[in-house]
C-alpha positions, 0 to 999 in steps of 0.5 A: 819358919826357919826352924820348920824349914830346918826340920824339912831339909833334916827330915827329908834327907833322912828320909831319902837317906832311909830309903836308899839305905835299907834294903834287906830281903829277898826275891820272889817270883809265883813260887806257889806254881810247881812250873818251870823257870823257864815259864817266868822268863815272858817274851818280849811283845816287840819282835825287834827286841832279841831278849827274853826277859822281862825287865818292866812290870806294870806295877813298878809305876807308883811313886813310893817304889819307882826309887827301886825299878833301876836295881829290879831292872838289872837284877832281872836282866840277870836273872836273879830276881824276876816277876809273876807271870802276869807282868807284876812284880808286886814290890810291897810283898813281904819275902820268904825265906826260900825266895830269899835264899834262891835270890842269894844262890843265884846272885853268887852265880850258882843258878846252873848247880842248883837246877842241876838234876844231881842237886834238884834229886838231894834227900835234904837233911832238915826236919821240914824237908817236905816243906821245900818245894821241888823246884828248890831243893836244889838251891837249899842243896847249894846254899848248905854246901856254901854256908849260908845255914848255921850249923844248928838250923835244923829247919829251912822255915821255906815259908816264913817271912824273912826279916832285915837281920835274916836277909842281911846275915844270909847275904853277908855269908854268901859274900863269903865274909863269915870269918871278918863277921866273926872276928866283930862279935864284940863291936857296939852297934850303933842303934839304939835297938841293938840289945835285940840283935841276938849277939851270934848276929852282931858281926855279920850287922856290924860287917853289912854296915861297913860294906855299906850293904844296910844303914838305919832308920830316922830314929837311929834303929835298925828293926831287926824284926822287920820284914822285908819286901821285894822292893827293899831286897832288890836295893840289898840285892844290887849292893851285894852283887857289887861285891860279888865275882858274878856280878861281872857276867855279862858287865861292861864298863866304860866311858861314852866315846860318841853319840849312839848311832844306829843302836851303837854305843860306843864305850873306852875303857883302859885304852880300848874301844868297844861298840856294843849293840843297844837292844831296842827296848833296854832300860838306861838310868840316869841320875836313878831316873829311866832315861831315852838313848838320847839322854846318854851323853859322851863322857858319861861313865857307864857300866852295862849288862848284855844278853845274847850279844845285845845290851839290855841294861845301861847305868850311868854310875858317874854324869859327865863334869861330875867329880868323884868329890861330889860323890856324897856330902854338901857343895855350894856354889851357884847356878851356871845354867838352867836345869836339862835332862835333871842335871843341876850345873853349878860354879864351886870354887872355880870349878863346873861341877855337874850333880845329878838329881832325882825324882825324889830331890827336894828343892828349896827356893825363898823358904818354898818347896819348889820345882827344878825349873824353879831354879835360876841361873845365878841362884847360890845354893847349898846341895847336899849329894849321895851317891852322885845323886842329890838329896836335897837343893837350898836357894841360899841367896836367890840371884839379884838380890841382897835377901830381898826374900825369905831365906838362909844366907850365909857368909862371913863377918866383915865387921862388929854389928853396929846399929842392929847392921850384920854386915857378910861376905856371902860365899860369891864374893858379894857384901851383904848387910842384914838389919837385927831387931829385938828379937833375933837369937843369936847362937855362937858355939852351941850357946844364944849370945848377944849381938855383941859376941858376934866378931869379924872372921865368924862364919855364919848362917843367918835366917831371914824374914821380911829383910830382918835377920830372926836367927844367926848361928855361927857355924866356925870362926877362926878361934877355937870355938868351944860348942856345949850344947843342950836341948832335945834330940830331933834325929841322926843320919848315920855314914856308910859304916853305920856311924852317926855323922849328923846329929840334930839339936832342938834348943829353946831360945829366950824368947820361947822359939824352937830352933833346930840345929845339925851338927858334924860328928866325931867318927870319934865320938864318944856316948856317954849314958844309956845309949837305948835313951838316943831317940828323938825328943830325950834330952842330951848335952852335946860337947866339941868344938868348932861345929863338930861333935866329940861328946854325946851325953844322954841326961 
């Protein structure tokens, strides 16, 4: 059972950690209409509203794209990525290429050069010139001009479908970061599907990576191959932008300095004050989640777009009483209060820390998936974050009780195991006793040991059923704890810069149990054998010491 729940927290925060990290396409609109922009920029219905752009499509409610309303929400404000004349914004279309290259063209700040009539009238110098529609000649002109076709393209291919290593080059080049790309030819990407990157592509993957701009996949690809849709190409479009000179049109940045009042947000920012007017229908998220005016909180720090004189877009980029430290990785401590307005208050090492959650979170209680509202104040709990929004919650010890229910406590050995007794300190300051049986496995660097192994000081996590501990893993002591260990790759979650941080190992204990551990890795590591072979279920040797990896061997 522990090792299914294992499994979840794994599969499920790479699963989130997919989403969030691979976007790579384009931008779309009712391109096969020879109109206007203009005619694309709909009229808001409520007559207070001062906007003309359209920010909410229809079909933007769904579960499986709604993560990608807050990038669509502020790229249209911009835009630089808008919908159809019917209000949809159809986010599981594929992209093409001239979408994509408008979507680029656009988000470098270039959207008035290429509507220009000098640049709209160009005689365009590709095979497939005739292919371009009207209305973006002008962006292929710019985009020329701005390198963000090869030398040898002789063809714009306006109509074909853009793909994750397409959409992730053309954006890397309009970062204007071509000559860092190239100095990267050489590097070992870290997929196991790197052999299909053409190698005159590996620097500007490689580049994407360490921006943060993409990631990988579950199984540790990248698809190179893969289309891309609107939804995904907005999350490359917001990343990009970020490091764009552009992106500071219209922004804002700031702190909240007092409740909005009257339509009034009122920012500091190095000193100075700034009131700026809300328009009535502008789109704010908070914790990736679209929030009322009232949700916004002094102290919260924003950064907000405007249009004609009037916010219409607002993100809180970090809650109030959440530290940058909380920003990505795991933090435990306990429950300080009830959950409100998806804000998770916990008490880590004397500090209150807020975290964020999201509608994607999953949530952990007595082994259970469960609702935010399931958790309780006193509850402590492992979090695990990214980008100041939580991934994932897990009730390690639930409040008032010793282990009274299914659960992972963890803690550290008080003294030897005598009489089948584990006896911890928990992570508040609490002295827990665990009762072994015959069948408990016990895993102490990487190998399944005896009771007997276990030695005061050891840190460990212990899984339980029915009060009875079935599973201890010592995860650090204060020995250096040699770790060489065997078993079946169940997967990777890889950092910001593309490298694998997390590794998952299957391991059949001696009484024929699967259990499933997560180790650190190395930013060092080294991979030894056919790195293609890194794919889940082949088997591997893991090598380190204290809980982290330093040696991946591929059998």
């Amino acid at each position: 059972m522990k090792a299914n729940l294992m499994k979840k927290l794994v599969v499920s925060g790479l699963t989130l950690s997919m989403v969030l990290g691979t976007g790579t396409a384009a931008f779309a609109k009712d391109f096969n209409q020879n109109k206007g922009d203009n005619n694309y920029q709909t009229q808001k219905k409520n007559t207070k509203s001062t906007t003309n752009v359209r920010m909410n499509f229809k079909d933007m409610t769904e579960g499986d794209v709604q993560w990608a309303t807050q990038y669509i929400a502020d790229l249209a404000n911009r835009q630089i990525f808008e919908g159809y004349p019917d209000g949809t914004f159809q986010p599981q279309n594929t992209v093409t290429r001239i979408e994509a290259i408008t979507a680029a063209v656009r988000l470098m700040g270039l959207r008035a050069t290429a509507e220009s009539s000098s640049k709209m009238q160009t005689n365009l110098n590709f095979k497939d010139a005739n292919q371009v529609p009207s209305w973006a000649v002008g962006y292929v002109a710019v985009a020329v001009e701005n390198n963000l076709f090869a030398e040898s393209d002789t063809q714009v291919n306006p109509n074909q479908a853009a793909d994750r290593l397409w959409a992730t080059t053309l954006l890397v080049k309009a970062l204007g970061l071509q000559s860092e790309a190239d100095s990267k030819m050489n590097v070992h990407l870290p997929f196991v599907d790197a052999g299909k990157v053409p190698a005159g592509s590996v620097g500007y993957l490689q580049v994407a990576i360490e921006k943060g701009l993409v990631n990988g996949f579950q199984d540790n690809t990248f698809r190179p191959n893969q289309q891309v849709t609107r939804a995904e190409i907005a999350a490359l479009l917001d990343r990009t932008g970020n490091q764009l000179p552009s992106n500071n049109d219209g922004l804002v940045n700031g702190t909240v300095a007092a409740p909005v009042t009257n339509n009034i947000l009122t920012l500091t920012d190095a000193g100075q004050t700034n009131s700026l007017t809300l328009d009535s229908n502008a789109f704010i998220y908070r914790g990736g989640v679209q929030v009322s005016i009232s949700a916004l909180q002094v102290g919260d720090v924003v950064k907000t777009r405007s249009y004609n004189n009037n916010v219409i877009y607002v993100e809180v980029t970090q809650p109030v009483g959440t530290p940058v430290t909380t920003n990505s990785g795991v933090t435990t401590g306990t429950i300080a209060a009830l959950v409100n307005n998806n804000i998770l208050t916990i008490s880590s090492n004397g500090q209150t820390v807020n975290l964020t959650l999201s509608p994607n979170t999953f949530i952990y209680r007595a082994g259970a998936q469960v609702s935010s509202s399931a958790l309780q104040v006193g509850d402590v709990v492992n979090i695990n974050s990214y980008n100041n929004t939580v991934i994932s919650v897990e009730v390690t010890q639930p409040v008032n009780s010793t282990v009274s229910q299914d659960g992972l406590v963890t803690g550290t050995i008080v003294s030897p195991v005598y009489n089948n007794v584990l006896t911890i300190t928990n992570s508040a300051g609490q002295t827990v006793t665990l009762g072994l049986n015959s069948n408990t496995s016990i895993y102490r660097g990487g190998v399944q040991v005896s009771a007997s192994a276990l030695l005061a000081g050891d840190v460990v996590n212990a899984y339980t059923t029915n009060n009875a501990v079935n599973l201890v893993q010592v995860t650090s002591t204060s020995q250096v704890l040699n770790l060489n260990v065997s078993g079946t790759l169940n997967g990777t979650t890889l950092d910001s810069q593309g490298k694998i941080s997390t590794i998952s190992i299957n391991q059949v204990d001696s009484n024929g149990t699967v259990q499933t551990f997560i180790y650190a890795v190395s930013p060092t590591v080294t991979i030894s054998g056919d790195a293609s072979q890194l794919v889940q279920n082949h088997s591997i040797l893991l090598q380190g010491s204290n809980q982290v990896v330093s040696t991946i061997v591929i059998q």
